[in-house]
CHARMM-style PDB file with segment names, atoms N, HN, CA, C and O in Angstrom:
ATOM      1  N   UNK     1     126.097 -19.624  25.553  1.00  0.00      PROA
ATOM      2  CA  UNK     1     127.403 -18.972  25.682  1.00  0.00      PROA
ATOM      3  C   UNK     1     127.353 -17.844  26.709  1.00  0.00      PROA
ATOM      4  O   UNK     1     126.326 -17.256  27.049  1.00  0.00      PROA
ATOM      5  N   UNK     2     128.529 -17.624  27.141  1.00  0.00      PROA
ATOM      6  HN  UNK     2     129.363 -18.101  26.864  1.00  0.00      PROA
ATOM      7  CA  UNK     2     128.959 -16.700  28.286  1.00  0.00      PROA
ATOM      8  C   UNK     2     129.454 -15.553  27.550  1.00  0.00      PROA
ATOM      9  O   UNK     2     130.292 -15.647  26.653  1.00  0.00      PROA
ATOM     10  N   UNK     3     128.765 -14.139  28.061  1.00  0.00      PROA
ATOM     11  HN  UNK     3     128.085 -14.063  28.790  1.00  0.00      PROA
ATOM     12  CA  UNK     3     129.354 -12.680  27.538  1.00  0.00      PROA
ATOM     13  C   UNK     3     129.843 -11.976  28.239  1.00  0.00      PROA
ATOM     14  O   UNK     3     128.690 -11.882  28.660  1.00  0.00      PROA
ATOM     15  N   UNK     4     130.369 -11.385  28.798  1.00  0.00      PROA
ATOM     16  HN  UNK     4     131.306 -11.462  28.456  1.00  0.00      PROA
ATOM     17  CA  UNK     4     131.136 -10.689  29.362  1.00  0.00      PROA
ATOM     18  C   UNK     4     131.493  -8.684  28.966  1.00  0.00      PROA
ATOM     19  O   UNK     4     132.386  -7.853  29.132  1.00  0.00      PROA
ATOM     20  N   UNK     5     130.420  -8.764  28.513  1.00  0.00      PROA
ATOM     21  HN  UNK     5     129.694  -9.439  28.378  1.00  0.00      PROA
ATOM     22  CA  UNK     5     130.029  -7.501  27.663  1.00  0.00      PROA
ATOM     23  C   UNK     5     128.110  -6.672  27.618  1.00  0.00      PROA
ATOM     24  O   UNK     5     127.075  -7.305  27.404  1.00  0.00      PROA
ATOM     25  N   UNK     6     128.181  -5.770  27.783  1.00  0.00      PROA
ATOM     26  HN  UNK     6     129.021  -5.256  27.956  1.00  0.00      PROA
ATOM     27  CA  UNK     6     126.664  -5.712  27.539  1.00  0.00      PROA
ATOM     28  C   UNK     6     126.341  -4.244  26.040  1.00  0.00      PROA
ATOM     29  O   UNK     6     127.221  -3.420  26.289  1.00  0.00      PROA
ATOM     30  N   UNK     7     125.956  -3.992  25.446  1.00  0.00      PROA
ATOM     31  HN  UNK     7     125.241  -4.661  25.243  1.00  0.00      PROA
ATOM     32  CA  UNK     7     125.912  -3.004  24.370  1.00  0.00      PROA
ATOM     33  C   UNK     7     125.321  -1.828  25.148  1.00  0.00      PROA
ATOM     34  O   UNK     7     124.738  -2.225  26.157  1.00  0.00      PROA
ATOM     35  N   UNK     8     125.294  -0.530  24.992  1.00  0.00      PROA
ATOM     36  HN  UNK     8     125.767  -0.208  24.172  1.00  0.00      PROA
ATOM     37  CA  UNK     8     124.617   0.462  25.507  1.00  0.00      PROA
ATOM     38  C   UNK     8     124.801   1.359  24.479  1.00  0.00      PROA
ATOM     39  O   UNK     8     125.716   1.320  23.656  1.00  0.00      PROA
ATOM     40  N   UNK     9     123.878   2.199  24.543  1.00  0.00      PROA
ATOM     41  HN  UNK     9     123.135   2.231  25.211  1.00  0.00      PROA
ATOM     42  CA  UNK     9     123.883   3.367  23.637  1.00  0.00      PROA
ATOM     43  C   UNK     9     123.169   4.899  24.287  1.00  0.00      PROA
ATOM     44  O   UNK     9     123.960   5.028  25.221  1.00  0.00      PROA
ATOM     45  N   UNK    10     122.400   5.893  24.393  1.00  0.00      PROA
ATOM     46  HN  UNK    10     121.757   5.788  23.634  1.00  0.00      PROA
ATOM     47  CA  UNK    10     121.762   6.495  24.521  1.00  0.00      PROA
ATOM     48  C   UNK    10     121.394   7.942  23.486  1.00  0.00      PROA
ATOM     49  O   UNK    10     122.130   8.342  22.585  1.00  0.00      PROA
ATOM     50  N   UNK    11     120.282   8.465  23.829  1.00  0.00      PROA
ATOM     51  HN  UNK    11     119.684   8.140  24.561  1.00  0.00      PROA
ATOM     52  CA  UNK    11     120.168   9.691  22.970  1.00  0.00      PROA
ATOM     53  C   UNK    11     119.397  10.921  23.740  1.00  0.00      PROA
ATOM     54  O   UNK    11     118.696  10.679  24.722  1.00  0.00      PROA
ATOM     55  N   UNK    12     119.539  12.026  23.322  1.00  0.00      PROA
ATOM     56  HN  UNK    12     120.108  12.222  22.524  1.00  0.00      PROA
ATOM     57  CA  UNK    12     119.032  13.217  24.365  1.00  0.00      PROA
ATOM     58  C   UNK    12     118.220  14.110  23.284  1.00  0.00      PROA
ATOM     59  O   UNK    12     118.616  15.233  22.970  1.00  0.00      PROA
ATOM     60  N   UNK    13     117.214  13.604  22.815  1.00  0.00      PROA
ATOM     61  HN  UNK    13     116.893  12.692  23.069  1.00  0.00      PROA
ATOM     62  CA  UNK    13     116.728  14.154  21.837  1.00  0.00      PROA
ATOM     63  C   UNK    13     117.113  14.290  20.657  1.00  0.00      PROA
ATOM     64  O   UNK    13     116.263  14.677  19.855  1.00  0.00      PROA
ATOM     65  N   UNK    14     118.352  14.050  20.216  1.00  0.00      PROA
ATOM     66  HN  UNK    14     119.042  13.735  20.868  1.00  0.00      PROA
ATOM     67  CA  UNK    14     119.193  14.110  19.274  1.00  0.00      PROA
ATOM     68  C   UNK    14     119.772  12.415  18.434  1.00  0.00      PROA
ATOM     69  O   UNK    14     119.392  11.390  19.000  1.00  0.00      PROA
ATOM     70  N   UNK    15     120.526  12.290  17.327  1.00  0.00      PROA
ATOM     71  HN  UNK    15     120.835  13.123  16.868  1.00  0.00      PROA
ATOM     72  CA  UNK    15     120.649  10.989  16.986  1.00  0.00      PROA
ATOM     73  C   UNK    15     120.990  10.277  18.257  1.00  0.00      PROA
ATOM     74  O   UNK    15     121.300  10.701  19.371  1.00  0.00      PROA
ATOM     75  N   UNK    16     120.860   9.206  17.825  1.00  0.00      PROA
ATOM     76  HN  UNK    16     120.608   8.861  16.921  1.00  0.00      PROA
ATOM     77  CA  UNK    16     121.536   8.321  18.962  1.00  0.00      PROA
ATOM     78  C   UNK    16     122.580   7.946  18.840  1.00  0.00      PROA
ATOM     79  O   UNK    16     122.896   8.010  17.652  1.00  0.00      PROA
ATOM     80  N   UNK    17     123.793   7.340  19.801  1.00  0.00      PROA
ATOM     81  HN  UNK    17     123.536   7.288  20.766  1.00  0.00      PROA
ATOM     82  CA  UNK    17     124.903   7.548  19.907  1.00  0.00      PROA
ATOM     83  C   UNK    17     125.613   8.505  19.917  1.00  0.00      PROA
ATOM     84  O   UNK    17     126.797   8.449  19.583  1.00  0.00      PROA
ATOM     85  N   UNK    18     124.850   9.872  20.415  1.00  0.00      PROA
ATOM     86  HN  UNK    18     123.888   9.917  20.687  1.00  0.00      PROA
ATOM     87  CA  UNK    18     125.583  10.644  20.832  1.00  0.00      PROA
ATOM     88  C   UNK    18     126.923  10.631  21.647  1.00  0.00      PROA
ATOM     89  O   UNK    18     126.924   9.981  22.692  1.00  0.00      PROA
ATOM     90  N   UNK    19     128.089  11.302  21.258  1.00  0.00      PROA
ATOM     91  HN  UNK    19     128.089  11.831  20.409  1.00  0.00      PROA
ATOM     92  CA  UNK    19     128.761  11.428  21.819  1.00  0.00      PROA
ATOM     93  C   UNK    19     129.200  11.060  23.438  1.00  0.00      PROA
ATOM     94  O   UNK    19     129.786  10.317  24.225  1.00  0.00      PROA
ATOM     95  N   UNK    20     128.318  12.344  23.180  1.00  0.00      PROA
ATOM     96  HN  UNK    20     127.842  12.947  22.541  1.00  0.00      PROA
ATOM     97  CA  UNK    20     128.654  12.919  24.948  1.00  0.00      PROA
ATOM     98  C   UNK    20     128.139  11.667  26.200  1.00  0.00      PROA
ATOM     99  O   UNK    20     128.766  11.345  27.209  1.00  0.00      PROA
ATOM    100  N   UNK    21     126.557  11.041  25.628  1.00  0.00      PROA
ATOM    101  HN  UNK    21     126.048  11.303  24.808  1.00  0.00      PROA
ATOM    102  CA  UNK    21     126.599   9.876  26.464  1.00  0.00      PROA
ATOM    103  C   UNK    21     126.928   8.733  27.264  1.00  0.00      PROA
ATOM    104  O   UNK    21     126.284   8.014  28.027  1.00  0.00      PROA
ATOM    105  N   UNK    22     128.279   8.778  26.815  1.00  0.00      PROA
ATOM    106  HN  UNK    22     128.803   9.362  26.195  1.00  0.00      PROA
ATOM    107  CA  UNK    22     129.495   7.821  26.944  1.00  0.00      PROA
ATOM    108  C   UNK    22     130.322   7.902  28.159  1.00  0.00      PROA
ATOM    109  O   UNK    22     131.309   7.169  28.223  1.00  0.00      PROA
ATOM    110  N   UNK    23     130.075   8.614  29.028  1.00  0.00      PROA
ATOM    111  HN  UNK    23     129.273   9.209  28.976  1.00  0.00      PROA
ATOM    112  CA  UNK    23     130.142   8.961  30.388  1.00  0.00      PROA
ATOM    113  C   UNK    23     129.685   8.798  31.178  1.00  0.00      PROA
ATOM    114  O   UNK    23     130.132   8.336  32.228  1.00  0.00      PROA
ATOM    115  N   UNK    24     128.498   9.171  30.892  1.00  0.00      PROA
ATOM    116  HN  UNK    24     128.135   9.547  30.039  1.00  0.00      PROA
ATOM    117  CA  UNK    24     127.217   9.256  31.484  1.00  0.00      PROA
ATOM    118  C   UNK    24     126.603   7.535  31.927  1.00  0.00      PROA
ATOM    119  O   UNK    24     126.152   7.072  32.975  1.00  0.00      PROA
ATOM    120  N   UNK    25     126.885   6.880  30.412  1.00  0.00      PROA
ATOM    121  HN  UNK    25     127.251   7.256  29.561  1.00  0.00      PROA
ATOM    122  CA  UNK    25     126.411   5.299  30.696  1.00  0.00      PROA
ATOM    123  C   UNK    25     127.250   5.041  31.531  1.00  0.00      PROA
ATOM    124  O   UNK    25     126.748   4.399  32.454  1.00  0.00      PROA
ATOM    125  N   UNK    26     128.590   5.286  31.694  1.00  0.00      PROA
ATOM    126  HN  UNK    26     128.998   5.808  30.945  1.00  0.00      PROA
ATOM    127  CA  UNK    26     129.247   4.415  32.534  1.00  0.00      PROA
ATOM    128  C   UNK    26     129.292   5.118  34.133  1.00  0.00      PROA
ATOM    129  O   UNK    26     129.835   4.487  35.040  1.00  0.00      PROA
ATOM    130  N   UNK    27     128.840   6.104  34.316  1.00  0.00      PROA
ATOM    131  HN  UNK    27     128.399   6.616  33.579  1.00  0.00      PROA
ATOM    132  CA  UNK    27     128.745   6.579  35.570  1.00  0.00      PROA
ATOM    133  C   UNK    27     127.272   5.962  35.897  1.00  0.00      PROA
ATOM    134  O   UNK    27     126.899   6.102  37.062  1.00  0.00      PROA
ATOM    135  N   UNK    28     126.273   5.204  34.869  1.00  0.00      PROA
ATOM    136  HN  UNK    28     126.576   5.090  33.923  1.00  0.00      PROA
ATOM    137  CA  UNK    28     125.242   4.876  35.113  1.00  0.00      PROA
ATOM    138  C   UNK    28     124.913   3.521  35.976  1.00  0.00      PROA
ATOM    139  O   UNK    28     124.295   3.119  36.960  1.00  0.00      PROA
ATOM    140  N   UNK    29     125.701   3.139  34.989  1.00  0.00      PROA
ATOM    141  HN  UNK    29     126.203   3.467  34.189  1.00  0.00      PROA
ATOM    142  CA  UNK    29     125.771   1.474  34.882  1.00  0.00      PROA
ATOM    143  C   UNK    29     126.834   0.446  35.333  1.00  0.00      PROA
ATOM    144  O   UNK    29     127.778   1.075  34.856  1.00  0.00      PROA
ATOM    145  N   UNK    30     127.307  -0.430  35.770  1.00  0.00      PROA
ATOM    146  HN  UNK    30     126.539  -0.941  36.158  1.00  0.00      PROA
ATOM    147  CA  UNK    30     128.318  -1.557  35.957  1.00  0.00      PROA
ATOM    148  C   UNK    30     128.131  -2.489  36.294  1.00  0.00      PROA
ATOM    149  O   UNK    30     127.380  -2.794  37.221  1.00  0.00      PROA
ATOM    150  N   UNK    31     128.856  -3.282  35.533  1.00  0.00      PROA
ATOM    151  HN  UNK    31     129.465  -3.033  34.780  1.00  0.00      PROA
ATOM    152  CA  UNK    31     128.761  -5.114  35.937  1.00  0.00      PROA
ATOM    153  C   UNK    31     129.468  -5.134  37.175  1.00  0.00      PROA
ATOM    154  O   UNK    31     130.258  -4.336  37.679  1.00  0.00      PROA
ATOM    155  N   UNK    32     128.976  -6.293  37.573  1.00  0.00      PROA
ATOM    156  HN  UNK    32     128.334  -6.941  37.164  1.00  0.00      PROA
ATOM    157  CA  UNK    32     129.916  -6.306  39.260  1.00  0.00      PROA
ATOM    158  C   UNK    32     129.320  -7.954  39.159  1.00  0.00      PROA
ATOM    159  O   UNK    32     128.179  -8.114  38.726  1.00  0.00      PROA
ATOM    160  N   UNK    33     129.968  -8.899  39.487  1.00  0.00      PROA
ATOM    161  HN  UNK    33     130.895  -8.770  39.838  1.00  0.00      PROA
ATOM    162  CA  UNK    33     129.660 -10.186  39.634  1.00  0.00      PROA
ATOM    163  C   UNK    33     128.448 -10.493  38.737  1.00  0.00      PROA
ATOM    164  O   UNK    33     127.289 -10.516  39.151  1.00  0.00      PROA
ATOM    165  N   UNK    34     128.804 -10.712  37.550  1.00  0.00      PROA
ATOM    166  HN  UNK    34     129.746 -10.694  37.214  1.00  0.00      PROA
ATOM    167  CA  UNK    34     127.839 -10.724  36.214  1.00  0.00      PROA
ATOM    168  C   UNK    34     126.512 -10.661  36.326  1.00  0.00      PROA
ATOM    169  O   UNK    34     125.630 -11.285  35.736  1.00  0.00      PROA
ATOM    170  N   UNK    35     126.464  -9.681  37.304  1.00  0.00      PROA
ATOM    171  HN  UNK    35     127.181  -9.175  37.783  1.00  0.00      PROA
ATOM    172  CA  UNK    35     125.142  -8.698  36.886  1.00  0.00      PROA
ATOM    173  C   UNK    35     125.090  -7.212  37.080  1.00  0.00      PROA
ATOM    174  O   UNK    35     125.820  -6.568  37.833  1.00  0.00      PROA
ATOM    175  N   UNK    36     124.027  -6.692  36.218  1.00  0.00      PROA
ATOM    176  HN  UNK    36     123.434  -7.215  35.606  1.00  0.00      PROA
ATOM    177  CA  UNK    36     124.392  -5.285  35.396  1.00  0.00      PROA
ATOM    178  C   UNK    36     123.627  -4.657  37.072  1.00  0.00      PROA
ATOM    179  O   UNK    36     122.645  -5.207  37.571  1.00  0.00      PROA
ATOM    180  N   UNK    37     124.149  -3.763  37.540  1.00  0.00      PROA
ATOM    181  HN  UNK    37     124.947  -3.316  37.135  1.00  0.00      PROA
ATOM    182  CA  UNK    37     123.496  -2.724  38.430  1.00  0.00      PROA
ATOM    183  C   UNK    37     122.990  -1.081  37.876  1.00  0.00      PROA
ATOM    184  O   UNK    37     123.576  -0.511  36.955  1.00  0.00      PROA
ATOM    185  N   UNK    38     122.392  -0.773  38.254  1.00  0.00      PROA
ATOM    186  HN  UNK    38     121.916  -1.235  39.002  1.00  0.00      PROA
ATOM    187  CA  UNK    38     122.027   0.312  37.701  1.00  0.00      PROA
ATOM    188  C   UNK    38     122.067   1.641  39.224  1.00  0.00      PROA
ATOM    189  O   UNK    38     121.338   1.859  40.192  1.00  0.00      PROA
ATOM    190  N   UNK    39     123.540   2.329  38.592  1.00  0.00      PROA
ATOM    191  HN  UNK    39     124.132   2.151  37.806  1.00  0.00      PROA
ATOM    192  CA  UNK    39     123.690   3.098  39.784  1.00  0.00      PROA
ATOM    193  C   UNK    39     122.678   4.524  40.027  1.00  0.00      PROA
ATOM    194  O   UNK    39     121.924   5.000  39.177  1.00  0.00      PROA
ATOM    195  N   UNK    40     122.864   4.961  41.210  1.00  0.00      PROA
ATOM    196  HN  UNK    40     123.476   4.575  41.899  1.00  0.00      PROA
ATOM    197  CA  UNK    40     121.634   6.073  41.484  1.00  0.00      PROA
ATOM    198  C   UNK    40     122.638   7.710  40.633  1.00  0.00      PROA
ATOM    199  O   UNK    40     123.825   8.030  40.704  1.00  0.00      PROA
ATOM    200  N   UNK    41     121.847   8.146  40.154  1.00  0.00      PROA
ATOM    201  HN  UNK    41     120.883   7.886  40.096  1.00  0.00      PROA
ATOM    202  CA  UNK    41     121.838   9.686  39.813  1.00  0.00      PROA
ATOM    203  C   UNK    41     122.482  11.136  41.135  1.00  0.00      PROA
ATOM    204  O   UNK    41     121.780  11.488  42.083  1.00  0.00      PROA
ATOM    205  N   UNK    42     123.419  11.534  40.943  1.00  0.00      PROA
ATOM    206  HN  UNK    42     123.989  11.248  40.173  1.00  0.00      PROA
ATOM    207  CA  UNK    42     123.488  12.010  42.360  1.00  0.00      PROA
ATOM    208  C   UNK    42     123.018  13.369  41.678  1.00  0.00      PROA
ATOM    209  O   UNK    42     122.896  13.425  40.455  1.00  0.00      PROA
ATOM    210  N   UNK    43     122.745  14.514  42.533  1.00  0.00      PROA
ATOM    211  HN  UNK    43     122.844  14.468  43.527  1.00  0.00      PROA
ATOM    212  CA  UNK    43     122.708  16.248  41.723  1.00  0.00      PROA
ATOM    213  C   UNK    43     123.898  16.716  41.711  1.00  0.00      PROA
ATOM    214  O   UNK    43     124.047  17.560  40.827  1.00  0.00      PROA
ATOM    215  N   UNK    44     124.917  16.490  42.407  1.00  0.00      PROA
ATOM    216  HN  UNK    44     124.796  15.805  43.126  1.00  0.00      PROA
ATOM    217  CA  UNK    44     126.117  16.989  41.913  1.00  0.00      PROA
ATOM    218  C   UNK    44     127.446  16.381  40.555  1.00  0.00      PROA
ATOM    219  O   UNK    44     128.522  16.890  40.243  1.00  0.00      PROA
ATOM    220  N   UNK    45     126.624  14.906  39.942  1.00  0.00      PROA
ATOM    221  HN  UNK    45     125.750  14.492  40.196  1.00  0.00      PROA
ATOM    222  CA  UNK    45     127.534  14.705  38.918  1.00  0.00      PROA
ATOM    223  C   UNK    45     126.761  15.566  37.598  1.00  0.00      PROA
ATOM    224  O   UNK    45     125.611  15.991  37.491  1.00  0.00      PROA
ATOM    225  N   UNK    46     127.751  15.605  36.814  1.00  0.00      PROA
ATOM    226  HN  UNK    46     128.686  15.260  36.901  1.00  0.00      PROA
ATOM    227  CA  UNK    46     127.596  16.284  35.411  1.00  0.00      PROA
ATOM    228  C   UNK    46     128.731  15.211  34.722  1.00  0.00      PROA
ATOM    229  O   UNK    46     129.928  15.435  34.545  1.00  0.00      PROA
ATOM    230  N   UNK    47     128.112  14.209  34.453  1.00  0.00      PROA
ATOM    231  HN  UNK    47     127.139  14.026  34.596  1.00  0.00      PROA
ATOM    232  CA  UNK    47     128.857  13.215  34.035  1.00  0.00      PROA
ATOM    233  C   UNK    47     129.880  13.157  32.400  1.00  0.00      PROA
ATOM    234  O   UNK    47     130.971  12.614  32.225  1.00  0.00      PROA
ATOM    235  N   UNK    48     129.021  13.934  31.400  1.00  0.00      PROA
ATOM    236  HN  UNK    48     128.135  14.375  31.542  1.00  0.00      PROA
ATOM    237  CA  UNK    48     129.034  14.072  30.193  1.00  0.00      PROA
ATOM    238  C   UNK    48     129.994  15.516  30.073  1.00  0.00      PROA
ATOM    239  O   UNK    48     130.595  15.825  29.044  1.00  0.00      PROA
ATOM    240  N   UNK    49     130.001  16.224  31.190  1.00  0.00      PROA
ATOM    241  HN  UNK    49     129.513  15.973  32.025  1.00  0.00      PROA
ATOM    242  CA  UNK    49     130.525  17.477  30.885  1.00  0.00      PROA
ATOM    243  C   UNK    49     130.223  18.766  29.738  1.00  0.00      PROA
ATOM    244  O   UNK    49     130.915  19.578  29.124  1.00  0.00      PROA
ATOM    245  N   UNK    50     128.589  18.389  29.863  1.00  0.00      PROA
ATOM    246  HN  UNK    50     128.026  17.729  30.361  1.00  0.00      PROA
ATOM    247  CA  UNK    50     127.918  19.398  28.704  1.00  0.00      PROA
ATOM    248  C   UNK    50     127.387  20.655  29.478  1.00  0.00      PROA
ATOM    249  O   UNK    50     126.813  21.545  28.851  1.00  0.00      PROA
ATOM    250  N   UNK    51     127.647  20.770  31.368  1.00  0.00      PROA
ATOM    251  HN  UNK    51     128.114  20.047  31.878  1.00  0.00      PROA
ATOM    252  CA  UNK    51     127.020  22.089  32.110  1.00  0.00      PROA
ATOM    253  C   UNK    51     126.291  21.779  32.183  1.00  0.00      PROA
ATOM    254  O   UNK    51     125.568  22.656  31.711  1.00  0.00      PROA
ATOM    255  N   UNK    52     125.300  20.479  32.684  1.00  0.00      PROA
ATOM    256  HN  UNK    52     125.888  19.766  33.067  1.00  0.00      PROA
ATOM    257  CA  UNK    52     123.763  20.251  32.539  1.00  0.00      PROA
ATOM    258  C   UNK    52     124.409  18.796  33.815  1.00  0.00      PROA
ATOM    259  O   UNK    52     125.020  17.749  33.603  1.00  0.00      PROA
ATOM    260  N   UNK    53     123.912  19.409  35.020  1.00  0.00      PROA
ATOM    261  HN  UNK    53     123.415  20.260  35.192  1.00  0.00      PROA
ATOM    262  CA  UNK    53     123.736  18.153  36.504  1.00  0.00      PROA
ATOM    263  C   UNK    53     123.070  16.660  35.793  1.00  0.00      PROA
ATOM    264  O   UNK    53     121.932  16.782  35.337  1.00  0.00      PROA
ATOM    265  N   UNK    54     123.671  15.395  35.692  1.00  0.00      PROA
ATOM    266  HN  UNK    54     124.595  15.297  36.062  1.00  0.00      PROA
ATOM    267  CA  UNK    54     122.590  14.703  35.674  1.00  0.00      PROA
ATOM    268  C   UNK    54     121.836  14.318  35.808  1.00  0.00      PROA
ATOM    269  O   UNK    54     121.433  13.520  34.962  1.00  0.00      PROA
ATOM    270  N   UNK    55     121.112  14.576  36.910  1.00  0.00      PROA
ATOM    271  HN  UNK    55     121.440  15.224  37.598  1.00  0.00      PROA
ATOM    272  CA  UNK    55     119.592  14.779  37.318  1.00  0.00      PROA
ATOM    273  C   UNK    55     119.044  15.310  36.491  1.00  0.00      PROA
ATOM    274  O   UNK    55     117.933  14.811  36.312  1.00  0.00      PROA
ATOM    275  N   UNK    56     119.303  16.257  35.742  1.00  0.00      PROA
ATOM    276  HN  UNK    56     120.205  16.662  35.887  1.00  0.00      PROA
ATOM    277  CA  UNK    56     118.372  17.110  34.809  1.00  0.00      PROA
ATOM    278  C   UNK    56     118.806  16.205  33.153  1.00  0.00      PROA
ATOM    279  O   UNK    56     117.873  16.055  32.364  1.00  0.00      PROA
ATOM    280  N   UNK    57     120.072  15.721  32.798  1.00  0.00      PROA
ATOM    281  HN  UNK    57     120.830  15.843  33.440  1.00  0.00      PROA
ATOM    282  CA  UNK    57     119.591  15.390  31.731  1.00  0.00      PROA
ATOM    283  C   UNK    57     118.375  14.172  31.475  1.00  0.00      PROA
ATOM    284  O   UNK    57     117.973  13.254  32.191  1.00  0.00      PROA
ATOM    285  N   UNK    58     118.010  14.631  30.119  1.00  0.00      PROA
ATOM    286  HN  UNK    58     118.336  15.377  29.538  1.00  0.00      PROA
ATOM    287  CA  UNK    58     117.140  13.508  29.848  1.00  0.00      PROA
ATOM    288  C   UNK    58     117.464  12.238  28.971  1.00  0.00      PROA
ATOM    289  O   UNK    58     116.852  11.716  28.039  1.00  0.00      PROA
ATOM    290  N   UNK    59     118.254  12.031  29.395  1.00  0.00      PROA
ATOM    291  HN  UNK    59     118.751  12.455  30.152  1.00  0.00      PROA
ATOM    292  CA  UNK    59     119.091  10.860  28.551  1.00  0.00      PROA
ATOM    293  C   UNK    59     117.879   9.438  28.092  1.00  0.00      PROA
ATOM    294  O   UNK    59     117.004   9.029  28.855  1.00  0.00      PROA
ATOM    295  N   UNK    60     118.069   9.051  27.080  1.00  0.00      PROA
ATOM    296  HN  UNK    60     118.780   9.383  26.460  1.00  0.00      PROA
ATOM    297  CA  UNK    60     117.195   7.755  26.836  1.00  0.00      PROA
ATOM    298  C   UNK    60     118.372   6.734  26.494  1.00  0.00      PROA
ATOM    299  O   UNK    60     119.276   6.736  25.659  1.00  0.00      PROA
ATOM    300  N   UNK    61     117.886   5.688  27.705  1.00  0.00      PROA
ATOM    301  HN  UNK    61     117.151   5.687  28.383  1.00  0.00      PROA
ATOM    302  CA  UNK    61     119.496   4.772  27.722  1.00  0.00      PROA
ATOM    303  C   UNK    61     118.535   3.551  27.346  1.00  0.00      PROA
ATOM    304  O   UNK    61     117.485   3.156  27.854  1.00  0.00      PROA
ATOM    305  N   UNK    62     119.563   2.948  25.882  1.00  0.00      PROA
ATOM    306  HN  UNK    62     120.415   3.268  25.470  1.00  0.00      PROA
ATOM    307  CA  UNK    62     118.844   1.626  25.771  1.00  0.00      PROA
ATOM    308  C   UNK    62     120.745   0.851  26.042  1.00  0.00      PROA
ATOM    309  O   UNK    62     121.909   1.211  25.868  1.00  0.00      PROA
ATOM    310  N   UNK    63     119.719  -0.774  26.727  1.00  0.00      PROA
ATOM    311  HN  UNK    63     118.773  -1.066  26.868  1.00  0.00      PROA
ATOM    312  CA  UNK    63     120.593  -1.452  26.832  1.00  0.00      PROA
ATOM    313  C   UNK    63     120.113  -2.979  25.900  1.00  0.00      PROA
ATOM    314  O   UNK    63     118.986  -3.456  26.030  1.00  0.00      PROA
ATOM    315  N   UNK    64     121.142  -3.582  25.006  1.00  0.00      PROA
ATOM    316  HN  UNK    64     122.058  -3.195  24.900  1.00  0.00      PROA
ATOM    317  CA  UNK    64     121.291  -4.705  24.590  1.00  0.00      PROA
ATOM    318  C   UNK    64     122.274  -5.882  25.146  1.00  0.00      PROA
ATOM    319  O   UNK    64     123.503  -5.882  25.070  1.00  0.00      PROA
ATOM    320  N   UNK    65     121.421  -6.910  25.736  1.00  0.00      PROA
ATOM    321  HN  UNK    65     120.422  -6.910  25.797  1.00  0.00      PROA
ATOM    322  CA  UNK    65     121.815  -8.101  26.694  1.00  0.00      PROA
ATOM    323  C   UNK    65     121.613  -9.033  25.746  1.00  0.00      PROA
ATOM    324  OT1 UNK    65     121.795 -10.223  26.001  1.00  0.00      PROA
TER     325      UNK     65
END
């Protein structure tokens, strides 16, 4: 079967599924012609809006395919 979906989650030391991550994956990540790319980190996004550049967070991103 064909999905059209991929699961993501992440955690920053804290439970997982944090909140705030939910930005962050998608400023991370995108499908584009059904495959997942994994975009670059710039120093000027703060994706999550917690005051912390994403370069510096330490996000642990799991993905389920």
């Amino acid at each position: 079967p064909e999905y059209s979906f991929i699961y993501a989650s992440c955690s920053q030391g804290r439970p997982p599924y944090h909140h705030e991550c939910g930005n962050y994956l998608k400023n991370r990540y995108v499908v584009e012609n059904a495959q997942l790319q994994e975009l670059a980190i710039t120093d000027a996004r703060d994706s999550d809006n917690d005051g912390v550049l994403d370069s510096d967070d330490r996000y642990e991103t799991r993905l389920f395919l």
